[in-house]
N, CA, C and O atoms as a MOPAC input file, in Angstrom:
PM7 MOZYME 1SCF
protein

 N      0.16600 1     8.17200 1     0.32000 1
 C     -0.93700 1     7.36100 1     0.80100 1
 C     -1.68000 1     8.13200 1     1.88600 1
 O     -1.05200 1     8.67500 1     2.79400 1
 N     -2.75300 1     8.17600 1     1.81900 1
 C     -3.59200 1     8.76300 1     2.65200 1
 C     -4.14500 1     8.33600 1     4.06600 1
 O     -4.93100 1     7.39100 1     4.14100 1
 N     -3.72000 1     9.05900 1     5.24200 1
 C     -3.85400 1     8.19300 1     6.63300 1
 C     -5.48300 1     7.63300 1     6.81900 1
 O     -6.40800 1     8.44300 1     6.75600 1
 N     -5.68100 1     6.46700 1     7.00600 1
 C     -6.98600 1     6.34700 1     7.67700 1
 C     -6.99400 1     6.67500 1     8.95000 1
 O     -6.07000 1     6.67600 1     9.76300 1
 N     -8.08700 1     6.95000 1     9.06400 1
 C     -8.48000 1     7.73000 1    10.51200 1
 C     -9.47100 1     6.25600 1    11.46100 1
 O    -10.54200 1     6.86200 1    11.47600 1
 N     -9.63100 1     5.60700 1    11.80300 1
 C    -10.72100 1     4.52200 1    12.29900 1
 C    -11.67500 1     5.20900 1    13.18600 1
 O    -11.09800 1     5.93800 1    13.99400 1
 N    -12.99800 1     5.20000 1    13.28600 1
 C    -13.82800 1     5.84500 1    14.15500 1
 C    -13.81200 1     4.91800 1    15.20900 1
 O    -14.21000 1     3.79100 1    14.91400 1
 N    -13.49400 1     5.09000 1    16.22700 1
 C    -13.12000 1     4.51200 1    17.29200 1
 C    -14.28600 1     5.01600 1    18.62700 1
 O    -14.23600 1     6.24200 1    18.72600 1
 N    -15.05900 1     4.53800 1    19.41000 1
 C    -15.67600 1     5.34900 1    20.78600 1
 C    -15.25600 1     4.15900 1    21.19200 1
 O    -15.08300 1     3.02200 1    20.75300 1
 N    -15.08300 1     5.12000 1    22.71200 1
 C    -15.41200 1     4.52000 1    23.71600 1
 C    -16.46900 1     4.51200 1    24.80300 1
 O    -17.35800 1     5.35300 1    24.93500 1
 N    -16.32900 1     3.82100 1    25.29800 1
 C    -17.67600 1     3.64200 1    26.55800 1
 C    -17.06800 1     2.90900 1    27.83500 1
 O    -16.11500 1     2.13000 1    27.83700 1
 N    -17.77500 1     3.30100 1    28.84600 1
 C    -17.91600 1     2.43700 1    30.36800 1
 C    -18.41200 1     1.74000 1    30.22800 1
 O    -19.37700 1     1.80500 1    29.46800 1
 N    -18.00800 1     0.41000 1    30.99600 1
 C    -18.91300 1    -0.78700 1    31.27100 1
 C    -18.50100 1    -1.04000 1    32.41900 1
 O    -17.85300 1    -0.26100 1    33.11800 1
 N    -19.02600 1    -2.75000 1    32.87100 1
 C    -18.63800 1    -3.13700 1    34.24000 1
 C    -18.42600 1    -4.59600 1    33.66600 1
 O    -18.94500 1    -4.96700 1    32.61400 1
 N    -17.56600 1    -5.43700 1    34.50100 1
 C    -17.31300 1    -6.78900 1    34.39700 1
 C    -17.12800 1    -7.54300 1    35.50100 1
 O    -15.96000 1    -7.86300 1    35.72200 1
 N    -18.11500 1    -7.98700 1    36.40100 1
 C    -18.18300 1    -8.63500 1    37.37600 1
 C    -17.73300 1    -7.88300 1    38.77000 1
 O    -16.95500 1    -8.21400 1    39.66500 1
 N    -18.49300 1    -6.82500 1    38.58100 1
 C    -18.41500 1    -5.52900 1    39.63600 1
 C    -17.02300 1    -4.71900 1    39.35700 1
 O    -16.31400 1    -4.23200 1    40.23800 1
 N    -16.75000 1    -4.66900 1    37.80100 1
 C    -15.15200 1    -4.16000 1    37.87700 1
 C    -15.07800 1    -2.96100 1    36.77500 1
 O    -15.59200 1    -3.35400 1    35.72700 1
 N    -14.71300 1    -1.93700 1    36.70500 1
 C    -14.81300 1    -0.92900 1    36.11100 1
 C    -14.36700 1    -1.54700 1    34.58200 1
 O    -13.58700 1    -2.49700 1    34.66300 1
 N    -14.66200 1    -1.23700 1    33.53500 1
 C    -14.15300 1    -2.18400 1    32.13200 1
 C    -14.11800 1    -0.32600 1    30.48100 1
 O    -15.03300 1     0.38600 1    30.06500 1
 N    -12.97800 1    -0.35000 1    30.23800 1
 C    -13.46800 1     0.71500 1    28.95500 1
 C    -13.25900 1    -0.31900 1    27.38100 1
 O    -12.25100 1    -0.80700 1    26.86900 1
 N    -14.96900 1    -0.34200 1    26.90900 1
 C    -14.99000 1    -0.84300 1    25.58200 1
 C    -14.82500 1     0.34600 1    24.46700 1
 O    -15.42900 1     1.41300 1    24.35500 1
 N    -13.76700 1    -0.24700 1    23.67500 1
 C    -13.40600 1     0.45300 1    22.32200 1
 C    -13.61800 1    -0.21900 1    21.40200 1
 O    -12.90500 1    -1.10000 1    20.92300 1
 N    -15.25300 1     0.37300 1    20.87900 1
 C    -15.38900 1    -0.06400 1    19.31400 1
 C    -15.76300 1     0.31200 1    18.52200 1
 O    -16.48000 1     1.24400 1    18.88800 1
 N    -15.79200 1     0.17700 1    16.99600 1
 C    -15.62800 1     0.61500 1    15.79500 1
 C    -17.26300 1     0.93700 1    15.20400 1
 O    -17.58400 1     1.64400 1    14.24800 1
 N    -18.04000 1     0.24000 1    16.03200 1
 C    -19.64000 1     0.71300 1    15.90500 1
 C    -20.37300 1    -0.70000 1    16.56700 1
 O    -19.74000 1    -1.63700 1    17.05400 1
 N    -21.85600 1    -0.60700 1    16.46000 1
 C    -22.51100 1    -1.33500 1    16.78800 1
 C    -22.96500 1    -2.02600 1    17.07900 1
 O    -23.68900 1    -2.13600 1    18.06900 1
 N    -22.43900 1    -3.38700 1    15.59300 1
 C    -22.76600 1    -4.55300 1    15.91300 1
 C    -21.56300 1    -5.29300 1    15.68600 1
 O    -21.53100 1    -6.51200 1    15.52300 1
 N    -20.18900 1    -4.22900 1    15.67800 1
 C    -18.90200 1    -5.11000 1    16.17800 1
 C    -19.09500 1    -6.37400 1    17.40400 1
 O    -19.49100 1    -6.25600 1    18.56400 1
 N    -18.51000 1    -7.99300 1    16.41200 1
 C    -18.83300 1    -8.94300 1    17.41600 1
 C    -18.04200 1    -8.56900 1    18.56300 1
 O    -18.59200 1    -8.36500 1    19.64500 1
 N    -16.65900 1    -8.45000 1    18.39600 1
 C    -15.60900 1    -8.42300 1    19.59800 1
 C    -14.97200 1    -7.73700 1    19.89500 1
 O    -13.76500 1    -7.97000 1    19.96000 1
 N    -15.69700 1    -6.16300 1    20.31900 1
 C    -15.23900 1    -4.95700 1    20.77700 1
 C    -13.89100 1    -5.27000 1    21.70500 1
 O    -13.86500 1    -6.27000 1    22.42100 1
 N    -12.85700 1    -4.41000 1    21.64300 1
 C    -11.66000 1    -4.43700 1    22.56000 1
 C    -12.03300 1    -3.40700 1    24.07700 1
 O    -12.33000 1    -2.23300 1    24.29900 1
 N    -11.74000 1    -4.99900 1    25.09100 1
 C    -12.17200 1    -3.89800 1    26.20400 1
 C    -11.14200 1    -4.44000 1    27.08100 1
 O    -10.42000 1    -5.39300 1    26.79200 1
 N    -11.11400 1    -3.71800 1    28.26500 1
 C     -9.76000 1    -4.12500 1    29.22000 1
 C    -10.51200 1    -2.97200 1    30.98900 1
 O    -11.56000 1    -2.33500 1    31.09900 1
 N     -9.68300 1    -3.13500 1    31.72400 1
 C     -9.99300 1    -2.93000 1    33.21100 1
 C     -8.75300 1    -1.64500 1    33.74800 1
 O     -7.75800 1    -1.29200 1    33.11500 1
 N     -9.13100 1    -1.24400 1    34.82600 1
 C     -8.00900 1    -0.19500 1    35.26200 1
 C     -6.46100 1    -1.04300 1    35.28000 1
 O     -5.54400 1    -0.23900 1    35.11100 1
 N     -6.11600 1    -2.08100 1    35.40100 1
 C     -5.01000 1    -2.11500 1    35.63000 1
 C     -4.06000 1    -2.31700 1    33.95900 1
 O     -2.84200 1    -2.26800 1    33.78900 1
 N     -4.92400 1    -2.49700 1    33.15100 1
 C     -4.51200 1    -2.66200 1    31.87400 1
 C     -4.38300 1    -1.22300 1    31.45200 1
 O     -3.35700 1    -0.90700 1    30.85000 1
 N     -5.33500 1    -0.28000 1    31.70500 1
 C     -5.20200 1     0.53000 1    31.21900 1
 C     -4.11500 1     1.49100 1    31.33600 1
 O     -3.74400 1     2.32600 1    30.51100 1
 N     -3.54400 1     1.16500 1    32.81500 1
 C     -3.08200 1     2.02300 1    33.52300 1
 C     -1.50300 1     1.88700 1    32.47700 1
 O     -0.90000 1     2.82800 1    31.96100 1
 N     -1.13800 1     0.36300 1    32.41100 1
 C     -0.09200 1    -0.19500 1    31.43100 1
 C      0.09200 1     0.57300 1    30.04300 1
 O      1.19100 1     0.86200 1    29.56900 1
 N     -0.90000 1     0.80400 1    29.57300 1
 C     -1.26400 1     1.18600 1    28.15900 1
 C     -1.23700 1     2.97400 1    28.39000 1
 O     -1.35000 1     3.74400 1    27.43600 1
 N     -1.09000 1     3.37000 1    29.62800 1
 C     -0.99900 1     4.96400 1    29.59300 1
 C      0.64200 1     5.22900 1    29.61100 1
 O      1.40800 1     5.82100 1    28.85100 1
 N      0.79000 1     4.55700 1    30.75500 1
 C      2.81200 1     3.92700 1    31.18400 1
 C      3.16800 1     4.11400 1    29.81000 1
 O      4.03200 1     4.97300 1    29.62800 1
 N      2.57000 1     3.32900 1    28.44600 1
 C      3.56900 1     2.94500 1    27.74300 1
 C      2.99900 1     3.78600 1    26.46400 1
 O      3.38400 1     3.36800 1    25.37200 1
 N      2.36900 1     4.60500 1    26.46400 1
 C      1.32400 1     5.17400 1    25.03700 1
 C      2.30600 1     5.73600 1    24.27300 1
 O      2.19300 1     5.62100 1    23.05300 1
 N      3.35700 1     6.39000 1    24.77600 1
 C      4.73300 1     6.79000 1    23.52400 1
 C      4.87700 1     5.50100 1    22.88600 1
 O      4.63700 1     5.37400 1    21.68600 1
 N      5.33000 1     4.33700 1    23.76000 1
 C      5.77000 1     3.28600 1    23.09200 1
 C      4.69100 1     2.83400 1    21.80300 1
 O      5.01400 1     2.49000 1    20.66600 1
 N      3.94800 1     2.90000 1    22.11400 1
 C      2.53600 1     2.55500 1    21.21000 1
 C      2.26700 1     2.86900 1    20.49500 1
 O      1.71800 1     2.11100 1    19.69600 1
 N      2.48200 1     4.64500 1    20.10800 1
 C      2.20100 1     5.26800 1    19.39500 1
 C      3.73000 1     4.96800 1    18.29400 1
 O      3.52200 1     4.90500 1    17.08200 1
 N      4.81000 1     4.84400 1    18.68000 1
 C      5.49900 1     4.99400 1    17.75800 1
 C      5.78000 1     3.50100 1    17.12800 1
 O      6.38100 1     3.18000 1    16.10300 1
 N      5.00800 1     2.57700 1    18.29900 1
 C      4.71300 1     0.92600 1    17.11000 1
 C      4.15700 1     1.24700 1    15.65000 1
 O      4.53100 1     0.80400 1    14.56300 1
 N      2.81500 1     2.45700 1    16.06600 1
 C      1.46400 1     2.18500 1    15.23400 1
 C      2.25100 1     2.78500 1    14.10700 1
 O      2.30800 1     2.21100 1    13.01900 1
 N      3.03600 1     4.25700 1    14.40300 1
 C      4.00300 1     5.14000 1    13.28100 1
 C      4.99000 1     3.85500 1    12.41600 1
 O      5.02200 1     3.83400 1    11.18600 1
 N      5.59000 1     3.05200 1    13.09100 1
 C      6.63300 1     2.18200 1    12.30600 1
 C      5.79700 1     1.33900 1    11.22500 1
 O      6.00000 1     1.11300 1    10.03300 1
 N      4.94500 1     1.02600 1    11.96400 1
 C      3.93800 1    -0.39600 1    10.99300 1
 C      3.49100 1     0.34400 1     9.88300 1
 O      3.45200 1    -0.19200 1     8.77600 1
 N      3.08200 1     1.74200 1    10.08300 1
 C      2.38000 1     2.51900 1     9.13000 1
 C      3.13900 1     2.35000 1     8.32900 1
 O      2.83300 1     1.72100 1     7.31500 1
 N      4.52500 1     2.91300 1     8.54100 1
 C      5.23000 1     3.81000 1     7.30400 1
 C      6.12400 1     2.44400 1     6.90500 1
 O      6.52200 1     2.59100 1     5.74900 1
 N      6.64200 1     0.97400 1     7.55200 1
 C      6.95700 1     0.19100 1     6.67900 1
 C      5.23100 1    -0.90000 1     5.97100 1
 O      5.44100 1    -1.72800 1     5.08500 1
 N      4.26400 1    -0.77500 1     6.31900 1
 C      3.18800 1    -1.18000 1     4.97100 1
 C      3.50800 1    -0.33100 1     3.78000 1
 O      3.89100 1    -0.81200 1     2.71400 1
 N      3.24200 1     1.66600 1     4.12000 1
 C      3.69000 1     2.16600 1     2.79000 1
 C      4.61600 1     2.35600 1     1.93700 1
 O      4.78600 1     3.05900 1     0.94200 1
 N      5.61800 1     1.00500 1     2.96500 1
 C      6.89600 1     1.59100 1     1.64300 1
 C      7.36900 1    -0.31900 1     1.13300 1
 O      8.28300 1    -0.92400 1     0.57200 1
 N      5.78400 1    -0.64600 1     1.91900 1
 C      5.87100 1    -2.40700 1     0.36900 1
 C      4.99100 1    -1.90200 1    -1.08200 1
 O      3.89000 1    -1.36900 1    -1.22000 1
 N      5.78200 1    -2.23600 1    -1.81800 1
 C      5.67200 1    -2.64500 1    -2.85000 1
 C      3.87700 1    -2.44400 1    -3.36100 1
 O      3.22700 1    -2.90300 1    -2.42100 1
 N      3.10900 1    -2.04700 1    -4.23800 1
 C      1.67700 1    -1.96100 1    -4.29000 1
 C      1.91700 1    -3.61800 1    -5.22000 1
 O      2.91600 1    -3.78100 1    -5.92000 1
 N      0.82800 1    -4.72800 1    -5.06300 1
 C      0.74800 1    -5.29800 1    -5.76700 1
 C     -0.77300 1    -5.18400 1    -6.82300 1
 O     -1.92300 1    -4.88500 1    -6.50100 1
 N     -0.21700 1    -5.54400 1    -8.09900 1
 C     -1.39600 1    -4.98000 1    -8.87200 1
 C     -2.07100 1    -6.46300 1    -9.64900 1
 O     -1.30200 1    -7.37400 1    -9.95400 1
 N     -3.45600 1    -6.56300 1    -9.89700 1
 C     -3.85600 1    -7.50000 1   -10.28700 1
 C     -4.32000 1    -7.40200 1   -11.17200 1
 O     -5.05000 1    -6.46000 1   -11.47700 1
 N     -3.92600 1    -8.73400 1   -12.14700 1
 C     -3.90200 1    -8.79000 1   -13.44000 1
 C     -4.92500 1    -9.85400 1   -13.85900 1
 O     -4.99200 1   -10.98700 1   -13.38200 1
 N     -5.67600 1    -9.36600 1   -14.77000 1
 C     -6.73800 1    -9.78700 1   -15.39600 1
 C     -6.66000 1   -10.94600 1   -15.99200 1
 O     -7.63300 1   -11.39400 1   -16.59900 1

C-alpha cells in the first residue's frame, strides 16, 4: 500500500493577543487545526510518542482485510 503523504502548511496567527500555529490542508478548509505555545510545547515533549501512534494506526489499517464491493 502506498503511503499518503497529506499536504499540510503551516502558518502564524494570533488569538486574543496570543501567539496561535494553524495547520491546514488548503484554503477553504472549514476547521483548520490550530493550538498556542503551551500545546505545542506538549506535542514537541511527546512527538516520538506521536509519531509512533501515527506508525501503529498505519500499519494495523493495512493489515485489515480490503473489503470489495459487489455489484
Amino acid at each position: 500500500m502506498a503511503e499518503e503523504k497529506l499536504a499540510v502548511t503551516a502558518k502564524r496567527g494570533e488569538y486574543k493577543g496570543y501567539p496561535m500555529l494553524i495547520l491546514t490542508t488548503g484554503a477553504n478548509e472549514k476547521f483548520p487545526f490550530s493550538f498556542g505555545l503551551s500545546k505545542a510545547k506538549r506535542i514537541v515533549a511527546c512527538i516520538e510518542d506521536i509519531k509512533k501512534f501515527v506508525a501503529d494506526c498505519e500499519a494495523a489499517e493495512a493489515a485489515k482485510p480490503k473489503q470489495v464491493a459487489v455489484k
